[in-house]
C-alpha positions as CSV (number, residue, x, y, z in Angstrom):
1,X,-5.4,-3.4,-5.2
2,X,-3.6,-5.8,-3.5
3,X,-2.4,-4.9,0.9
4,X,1.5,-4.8,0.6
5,X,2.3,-3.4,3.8
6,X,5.7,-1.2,3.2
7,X,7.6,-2.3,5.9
8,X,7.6,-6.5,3.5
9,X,9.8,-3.9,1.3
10,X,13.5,-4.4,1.0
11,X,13.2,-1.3,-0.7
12,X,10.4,1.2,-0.5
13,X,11.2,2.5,-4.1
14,X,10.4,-1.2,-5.6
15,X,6.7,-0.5,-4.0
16,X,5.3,0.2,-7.8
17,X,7.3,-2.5,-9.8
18,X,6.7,-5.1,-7.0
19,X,2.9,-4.4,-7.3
20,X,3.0,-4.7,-11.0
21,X,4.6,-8.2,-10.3
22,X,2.1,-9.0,-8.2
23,X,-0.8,-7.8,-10.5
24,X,0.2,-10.6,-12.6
25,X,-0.9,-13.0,-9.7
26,X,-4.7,-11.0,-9.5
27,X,-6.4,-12.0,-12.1
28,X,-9.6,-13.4,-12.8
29,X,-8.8,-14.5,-16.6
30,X,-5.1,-15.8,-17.3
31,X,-4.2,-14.6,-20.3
32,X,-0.8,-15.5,-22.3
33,X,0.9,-12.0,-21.8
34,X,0.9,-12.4,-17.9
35,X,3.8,-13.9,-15.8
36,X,3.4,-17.1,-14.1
37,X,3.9,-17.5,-10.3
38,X,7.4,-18.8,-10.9
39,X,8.4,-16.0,-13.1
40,X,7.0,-13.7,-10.7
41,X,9.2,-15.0,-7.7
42,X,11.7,-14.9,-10.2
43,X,11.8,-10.9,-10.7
44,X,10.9,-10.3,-7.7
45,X,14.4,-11.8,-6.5
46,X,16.2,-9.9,-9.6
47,X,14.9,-6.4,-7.2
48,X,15.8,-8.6,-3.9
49,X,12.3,-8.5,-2.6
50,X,12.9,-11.5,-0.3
51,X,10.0,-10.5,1.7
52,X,7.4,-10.1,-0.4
53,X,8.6,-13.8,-2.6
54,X,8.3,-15.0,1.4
55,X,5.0,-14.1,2.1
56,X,4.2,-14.8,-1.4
57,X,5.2,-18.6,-0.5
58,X,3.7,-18.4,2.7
59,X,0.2,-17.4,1.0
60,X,-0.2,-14.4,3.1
61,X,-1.2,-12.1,0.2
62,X,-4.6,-12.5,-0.2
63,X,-5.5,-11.6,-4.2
64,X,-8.9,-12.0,-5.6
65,X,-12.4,-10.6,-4.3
């Protein structure tokens, strides 16, 4: 499970969608039903998660072992 403190929320009720997004993004096999990074950022600004696409860009969530 990824760390996504809840205060990189715009909104605390996106907490489960905006890990799903990110879920996308932790994986050790890339498969052809995930999203890419861009299509990730992409929803993620669809739910106005600025934050999290900010950190994202930033590479301060760590995925991966």
């Amino acid at each position: 499970m990824i760390y996504l403190p809840t205060d990189w929320l715009v909104e605390p009720t996106n907490e489960s969608k905006v890990r799903e997004l990110l879920d996308n993004l932790n994986q050790d096999l890339i498969t052809d039903d995930l999203l890419t990074e861009s299509e990730v950022v992409s929803e993620l600004e669809k739910i106005g998660e600025t934050t999290v696409i900010e950190k994202l860009n930033n590479n301060e969530i760590a995925f991966g072992a």
